[in-house]
Backbone as CSV, one residue per row, in Angstrom:
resi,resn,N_x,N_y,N_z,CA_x,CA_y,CA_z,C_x,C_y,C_z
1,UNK,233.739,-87.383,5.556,232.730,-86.575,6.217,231.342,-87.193,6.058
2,UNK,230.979,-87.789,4.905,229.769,-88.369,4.320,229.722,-89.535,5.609
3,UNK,230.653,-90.258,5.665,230.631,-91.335,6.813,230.128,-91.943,7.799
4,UNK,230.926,-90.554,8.806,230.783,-89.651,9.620,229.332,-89.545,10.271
5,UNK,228.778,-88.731,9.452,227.447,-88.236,9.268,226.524,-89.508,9.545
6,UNK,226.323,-90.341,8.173,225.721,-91.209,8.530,225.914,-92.398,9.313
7,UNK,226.853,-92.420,9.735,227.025,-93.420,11.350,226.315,-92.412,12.632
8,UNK,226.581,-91.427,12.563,225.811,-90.444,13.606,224.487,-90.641,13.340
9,UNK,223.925,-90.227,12.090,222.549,-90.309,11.733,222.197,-91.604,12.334
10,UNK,222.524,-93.073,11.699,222.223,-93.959,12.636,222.387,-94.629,14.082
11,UNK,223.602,-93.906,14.731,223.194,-93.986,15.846,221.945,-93.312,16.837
12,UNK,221.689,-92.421,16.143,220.985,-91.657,16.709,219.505,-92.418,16.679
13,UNK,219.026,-92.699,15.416,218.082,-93.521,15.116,218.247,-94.696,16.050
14,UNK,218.836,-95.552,16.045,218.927,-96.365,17.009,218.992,-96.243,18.311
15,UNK,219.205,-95.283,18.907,219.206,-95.000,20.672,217.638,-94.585,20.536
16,UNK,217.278,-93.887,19.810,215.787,-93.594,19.654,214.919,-94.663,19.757
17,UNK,215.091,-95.391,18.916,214.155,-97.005,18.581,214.280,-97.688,19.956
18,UNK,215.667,-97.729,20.695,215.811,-98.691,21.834,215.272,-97.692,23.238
19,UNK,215.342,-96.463,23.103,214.692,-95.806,24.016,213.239,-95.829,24.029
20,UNK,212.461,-95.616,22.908,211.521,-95.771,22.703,210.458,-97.659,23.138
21,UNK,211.173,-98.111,22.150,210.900,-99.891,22.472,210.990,-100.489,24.078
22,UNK,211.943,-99.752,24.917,212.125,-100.092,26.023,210.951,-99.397,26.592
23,UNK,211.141,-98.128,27.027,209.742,-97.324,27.389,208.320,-98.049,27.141
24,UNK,208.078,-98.385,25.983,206.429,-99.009,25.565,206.555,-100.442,25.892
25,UNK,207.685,-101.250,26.035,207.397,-102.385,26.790,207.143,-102.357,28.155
26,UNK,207.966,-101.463,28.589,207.840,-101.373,29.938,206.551,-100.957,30.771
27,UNK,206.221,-100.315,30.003,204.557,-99.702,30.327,203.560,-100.050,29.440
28,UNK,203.061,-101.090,29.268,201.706,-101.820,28.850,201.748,-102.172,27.269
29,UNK,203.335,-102.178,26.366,203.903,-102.581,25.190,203.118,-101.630,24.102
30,UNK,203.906,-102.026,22.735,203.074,-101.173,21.853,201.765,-101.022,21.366
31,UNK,200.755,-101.731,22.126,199.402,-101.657,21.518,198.982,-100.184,22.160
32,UNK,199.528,-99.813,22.954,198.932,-98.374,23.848,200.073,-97.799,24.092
33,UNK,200.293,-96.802,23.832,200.871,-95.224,23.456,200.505,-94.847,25.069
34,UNK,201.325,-95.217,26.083,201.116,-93.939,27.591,202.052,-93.059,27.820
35,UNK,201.056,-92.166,28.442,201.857,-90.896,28.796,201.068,-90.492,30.562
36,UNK,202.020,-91.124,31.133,201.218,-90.623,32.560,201.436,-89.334,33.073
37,UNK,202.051,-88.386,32.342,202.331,-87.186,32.941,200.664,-86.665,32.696
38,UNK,200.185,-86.811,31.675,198.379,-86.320,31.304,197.237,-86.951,33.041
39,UNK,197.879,-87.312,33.928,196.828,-87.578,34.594,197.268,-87.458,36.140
40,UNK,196.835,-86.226,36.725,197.023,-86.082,38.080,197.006,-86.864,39.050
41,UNK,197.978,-86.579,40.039,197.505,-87.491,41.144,198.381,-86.413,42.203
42,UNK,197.582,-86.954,43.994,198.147,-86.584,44.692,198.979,-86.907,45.864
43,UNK,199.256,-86.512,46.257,199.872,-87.139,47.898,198.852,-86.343,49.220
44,UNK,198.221,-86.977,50.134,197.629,-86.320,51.338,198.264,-86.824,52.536
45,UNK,199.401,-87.886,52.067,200.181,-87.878,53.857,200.696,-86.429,54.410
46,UNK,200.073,-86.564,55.713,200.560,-85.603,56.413,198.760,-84.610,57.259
47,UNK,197.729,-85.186,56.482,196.816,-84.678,56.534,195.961,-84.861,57.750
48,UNK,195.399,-84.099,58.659,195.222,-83.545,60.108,193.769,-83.374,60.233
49,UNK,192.813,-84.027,61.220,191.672,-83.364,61.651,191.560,-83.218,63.152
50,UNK,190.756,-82.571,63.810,190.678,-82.607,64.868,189.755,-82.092,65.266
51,UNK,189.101,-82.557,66.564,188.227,-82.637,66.977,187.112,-81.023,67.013
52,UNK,187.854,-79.880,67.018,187.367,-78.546,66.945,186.541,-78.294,65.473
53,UNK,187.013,-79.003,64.790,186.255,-79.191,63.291,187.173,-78.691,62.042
54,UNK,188.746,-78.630,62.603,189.432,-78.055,61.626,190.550,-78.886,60.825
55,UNK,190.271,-79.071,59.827,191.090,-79.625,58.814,192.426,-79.531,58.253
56,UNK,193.327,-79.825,58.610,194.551,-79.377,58.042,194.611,-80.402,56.359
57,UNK,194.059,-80.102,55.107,194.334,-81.064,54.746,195.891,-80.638,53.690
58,UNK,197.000,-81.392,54.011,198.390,-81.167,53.539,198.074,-82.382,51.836
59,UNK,198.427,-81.470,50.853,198.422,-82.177,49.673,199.505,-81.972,48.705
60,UNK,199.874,-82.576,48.120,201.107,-82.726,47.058,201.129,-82.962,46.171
61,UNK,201.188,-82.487,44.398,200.376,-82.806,43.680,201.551,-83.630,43.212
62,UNK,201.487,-84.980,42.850,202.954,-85.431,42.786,203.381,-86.006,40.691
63,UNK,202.126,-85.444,40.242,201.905,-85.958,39.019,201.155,-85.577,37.930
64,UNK,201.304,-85.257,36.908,200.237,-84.736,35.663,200.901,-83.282,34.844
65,UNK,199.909,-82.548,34.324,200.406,-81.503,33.135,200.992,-80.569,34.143
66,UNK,202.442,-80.312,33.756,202.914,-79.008,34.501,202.367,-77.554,33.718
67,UNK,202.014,-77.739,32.641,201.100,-76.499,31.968,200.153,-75.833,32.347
68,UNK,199.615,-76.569,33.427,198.565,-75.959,34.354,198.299,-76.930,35.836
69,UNK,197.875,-75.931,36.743,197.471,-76.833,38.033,196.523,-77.593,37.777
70,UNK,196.179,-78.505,39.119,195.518,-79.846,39.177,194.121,-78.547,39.759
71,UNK,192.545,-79.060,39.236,191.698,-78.361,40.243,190.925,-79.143,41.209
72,UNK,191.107,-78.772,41.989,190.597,-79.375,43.068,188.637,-78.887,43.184
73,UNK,188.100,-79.691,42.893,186.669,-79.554,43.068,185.815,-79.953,44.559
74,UNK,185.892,-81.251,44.807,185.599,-81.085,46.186,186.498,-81.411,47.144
75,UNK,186.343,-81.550,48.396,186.797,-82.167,49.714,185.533,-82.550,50.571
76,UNK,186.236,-83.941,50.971,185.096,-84.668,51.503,185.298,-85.234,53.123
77,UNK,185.024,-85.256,54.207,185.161,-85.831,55.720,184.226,-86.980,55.352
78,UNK,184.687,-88.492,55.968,183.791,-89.517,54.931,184.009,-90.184,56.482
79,UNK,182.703,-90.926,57.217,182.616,-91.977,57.906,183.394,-92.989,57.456
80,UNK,183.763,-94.022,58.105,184.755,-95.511,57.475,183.524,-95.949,56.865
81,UNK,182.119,-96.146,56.929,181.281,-96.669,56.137,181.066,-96.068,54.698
82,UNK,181.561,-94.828,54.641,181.438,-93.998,52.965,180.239,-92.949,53.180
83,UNK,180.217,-92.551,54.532,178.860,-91.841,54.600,179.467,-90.523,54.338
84,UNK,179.134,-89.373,53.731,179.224,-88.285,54.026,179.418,-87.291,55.541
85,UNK,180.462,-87.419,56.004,180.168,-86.231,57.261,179.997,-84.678,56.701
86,UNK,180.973,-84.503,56.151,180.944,-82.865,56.027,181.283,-82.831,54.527
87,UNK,181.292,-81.583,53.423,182.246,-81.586,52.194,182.164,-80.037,51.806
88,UNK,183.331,-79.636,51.296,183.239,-78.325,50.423,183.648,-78.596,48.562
89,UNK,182.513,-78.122,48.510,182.481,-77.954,46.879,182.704,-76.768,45.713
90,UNK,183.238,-76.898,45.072,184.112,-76.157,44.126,183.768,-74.593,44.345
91,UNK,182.216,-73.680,44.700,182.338,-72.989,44.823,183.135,-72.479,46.281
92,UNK,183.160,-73.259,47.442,183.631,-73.052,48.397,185.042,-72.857,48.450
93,UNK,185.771,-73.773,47.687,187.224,-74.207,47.359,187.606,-72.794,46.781
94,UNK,187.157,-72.345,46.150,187.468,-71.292,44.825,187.204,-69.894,45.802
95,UNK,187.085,-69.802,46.402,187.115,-68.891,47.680,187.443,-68.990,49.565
96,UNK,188.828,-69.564,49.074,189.075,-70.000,50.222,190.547,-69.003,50.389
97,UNK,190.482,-67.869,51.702,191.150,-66.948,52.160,192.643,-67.594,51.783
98,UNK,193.604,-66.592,51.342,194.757,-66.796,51.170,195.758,-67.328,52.463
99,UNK,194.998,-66.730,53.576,195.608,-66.985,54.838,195.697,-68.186,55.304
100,UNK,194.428,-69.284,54.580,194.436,-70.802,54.659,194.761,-71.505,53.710
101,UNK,195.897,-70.767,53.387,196.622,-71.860,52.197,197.976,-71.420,52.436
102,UNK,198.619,-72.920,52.792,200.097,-72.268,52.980,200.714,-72.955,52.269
103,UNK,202.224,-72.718,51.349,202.397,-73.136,50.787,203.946,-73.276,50.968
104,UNK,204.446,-74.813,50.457,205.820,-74.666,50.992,206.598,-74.098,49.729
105,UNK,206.514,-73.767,48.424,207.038,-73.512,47.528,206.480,-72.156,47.135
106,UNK,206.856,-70.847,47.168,205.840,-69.859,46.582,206.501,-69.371,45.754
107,UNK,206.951,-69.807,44.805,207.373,-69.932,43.638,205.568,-69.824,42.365
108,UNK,205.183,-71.095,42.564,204.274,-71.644,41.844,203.171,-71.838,42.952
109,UNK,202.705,-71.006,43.700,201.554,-71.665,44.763,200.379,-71.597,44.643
110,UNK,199.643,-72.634,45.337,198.513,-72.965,46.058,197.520,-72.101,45.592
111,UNK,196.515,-71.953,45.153,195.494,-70.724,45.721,194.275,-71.075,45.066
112,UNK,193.032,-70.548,45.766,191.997,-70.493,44.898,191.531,-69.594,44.136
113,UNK,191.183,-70.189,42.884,190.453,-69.043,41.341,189.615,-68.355,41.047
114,UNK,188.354,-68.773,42.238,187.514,-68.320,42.307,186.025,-69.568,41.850
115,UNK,187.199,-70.490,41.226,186.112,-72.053,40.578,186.220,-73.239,41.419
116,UNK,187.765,-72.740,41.972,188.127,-74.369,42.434,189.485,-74.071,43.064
117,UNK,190.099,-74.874,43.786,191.334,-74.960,43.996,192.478,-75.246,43.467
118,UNK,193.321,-74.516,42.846,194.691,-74.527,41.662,195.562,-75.343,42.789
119,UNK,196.178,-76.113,42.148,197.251,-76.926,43.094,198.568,-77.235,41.849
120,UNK,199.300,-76.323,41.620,200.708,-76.737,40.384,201.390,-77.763,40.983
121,UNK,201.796,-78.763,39.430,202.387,-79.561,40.147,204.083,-79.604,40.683
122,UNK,204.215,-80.524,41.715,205.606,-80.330,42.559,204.967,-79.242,44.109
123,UNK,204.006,-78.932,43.709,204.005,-77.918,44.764,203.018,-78.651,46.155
124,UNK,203.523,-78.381,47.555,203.367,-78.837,48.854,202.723,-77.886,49.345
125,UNK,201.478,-78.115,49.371,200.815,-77.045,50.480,199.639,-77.337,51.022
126,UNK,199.493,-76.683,52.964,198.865,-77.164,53.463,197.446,-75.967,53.490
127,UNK,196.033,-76.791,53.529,195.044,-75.869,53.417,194.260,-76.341,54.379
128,UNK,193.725,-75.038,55.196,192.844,-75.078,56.355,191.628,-74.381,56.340
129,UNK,190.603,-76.235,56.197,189.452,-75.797,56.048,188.662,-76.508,57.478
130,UNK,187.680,-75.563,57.811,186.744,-75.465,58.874,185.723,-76.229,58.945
131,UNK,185.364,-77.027,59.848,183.750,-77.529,59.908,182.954,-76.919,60.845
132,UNK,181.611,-76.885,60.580,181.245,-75.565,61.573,180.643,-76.353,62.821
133,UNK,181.270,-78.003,63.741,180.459,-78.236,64.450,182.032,-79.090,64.861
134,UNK,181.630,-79.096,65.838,182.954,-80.487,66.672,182.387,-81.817,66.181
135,UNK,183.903,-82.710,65.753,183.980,-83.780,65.530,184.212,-84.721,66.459
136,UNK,183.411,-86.026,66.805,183.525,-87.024,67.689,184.853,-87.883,67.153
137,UNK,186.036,-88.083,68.516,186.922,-89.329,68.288,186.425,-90.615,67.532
138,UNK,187.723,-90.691,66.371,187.709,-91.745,65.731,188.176,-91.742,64.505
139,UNK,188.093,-92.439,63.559,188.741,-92.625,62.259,187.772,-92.276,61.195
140,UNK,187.896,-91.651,60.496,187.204,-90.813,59.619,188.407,-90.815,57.834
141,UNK,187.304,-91.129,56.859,188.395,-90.549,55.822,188.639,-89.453,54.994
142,UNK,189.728,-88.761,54.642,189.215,-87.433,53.303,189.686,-87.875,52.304
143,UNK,188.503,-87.471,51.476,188.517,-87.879,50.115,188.596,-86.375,49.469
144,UNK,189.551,-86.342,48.447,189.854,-84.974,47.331,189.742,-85.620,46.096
145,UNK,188.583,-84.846,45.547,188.509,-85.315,43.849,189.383,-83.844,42.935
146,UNK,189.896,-84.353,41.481,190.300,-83.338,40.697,189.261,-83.706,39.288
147,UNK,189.380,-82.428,38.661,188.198,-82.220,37.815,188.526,-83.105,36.753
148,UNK,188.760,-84.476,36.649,189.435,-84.748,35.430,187.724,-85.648,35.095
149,UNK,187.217,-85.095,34.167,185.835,-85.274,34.340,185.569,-86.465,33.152
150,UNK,187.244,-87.184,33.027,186.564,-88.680,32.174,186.342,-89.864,32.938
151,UNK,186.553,-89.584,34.073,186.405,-90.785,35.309,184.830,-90.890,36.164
152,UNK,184.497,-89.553,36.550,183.127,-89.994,36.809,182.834,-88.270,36.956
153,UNK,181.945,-88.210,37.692,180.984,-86.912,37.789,181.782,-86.086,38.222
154,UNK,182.658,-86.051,39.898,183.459,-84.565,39.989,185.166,-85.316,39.842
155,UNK,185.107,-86.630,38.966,186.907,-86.683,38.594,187.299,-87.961,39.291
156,UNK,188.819,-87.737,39.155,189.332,-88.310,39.947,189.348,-88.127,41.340
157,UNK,189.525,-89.601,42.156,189.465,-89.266,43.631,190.784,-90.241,44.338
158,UNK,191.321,-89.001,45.443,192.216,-89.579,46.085,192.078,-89.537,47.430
159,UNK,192.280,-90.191,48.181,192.221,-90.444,49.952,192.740,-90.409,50.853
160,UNK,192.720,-90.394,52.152,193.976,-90.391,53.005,192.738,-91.237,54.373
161,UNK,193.314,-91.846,55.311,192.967,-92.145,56.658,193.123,-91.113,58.092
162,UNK,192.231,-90.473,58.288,192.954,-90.057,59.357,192.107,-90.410,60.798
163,UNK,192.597,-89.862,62.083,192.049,-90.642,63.309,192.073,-88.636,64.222
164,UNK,190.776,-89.122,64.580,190.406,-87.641,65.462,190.801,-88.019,67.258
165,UNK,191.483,-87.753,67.834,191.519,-88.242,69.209,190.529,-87.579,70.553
């Protein structure tokens, strides 16, 4: 029984060590300890403008702490030069009608807090926000930052291309 035991005990230790050793080589070796689940990211394929001034922007949070949603602080309509066209900022986000947030999972959904926009992750949902003037044909980009406020002033930022016809 004593045996037993400790052949188990060391196998176990050993699938550990080789699970482990494999993992930290594989991702930037043992001088750095990663854990990419700690850092959001999103998906915006699928994301819509059009010329009336209305935004479909479809987002996916495809990555980071499932302990809490990703917050979404601003949204940005960006010229191809980086100019600012339009943006809503965290107080805007954080009060945005339930009726413009749809969500494909309502399980865990979409919504705003009243600070910002909650986005859990795994969860697909599309949010429709307004510009209050018609947009001229052409290619335009949106940019969505999340509050992860060790990267710069409102976070991380992610992008999408889209084309107004």
């Amino acid at each position: 029984m004593m045996k037993e035991s400790s052949i188990a005990i060391l196998a176990m230790l050993l699938a550990t060590g080789i699970t482990f050793g494999l993992y930290q080589i594989n991702f930037q070796g043992f001088t750095h300890l990663t854990n990419y689940s700690k850092t959001p990211a999103y998906d915006l394929t699928g994301t819509r403008l059009y010329s009336n001034g209305t935004l479909f922007l479809q987002i996916a949070r495809t990555a980071g702490p499932d302990t809490y949603g990703g917050f979404i602080v601003l949204v940005q309509i960006l010229y191809p030069n980086g100019t600012v066209l339009y943006q809503w900022n965290a107080q805007q986000l954080g009060h945005i009608s339930n009726n413009d947030i749809i969500n494909q999972f309502p399980l865990h959904p979409a919504k705003s807090d009243g600070f910002a926009l909650v986005v859990p992750l795994g969860q697909n949902a599309t949010i429709i926000l307004h510009v209050p003037f018609h947009i001229n044909p052409g290619k335009y980009i949106v940019r969505v930052y999340d509050v992860d406020g060790s990267y710069s002033a409102y976070g991380i930022k992610f992008q999408t291309e889209v084309t107004v016809e």
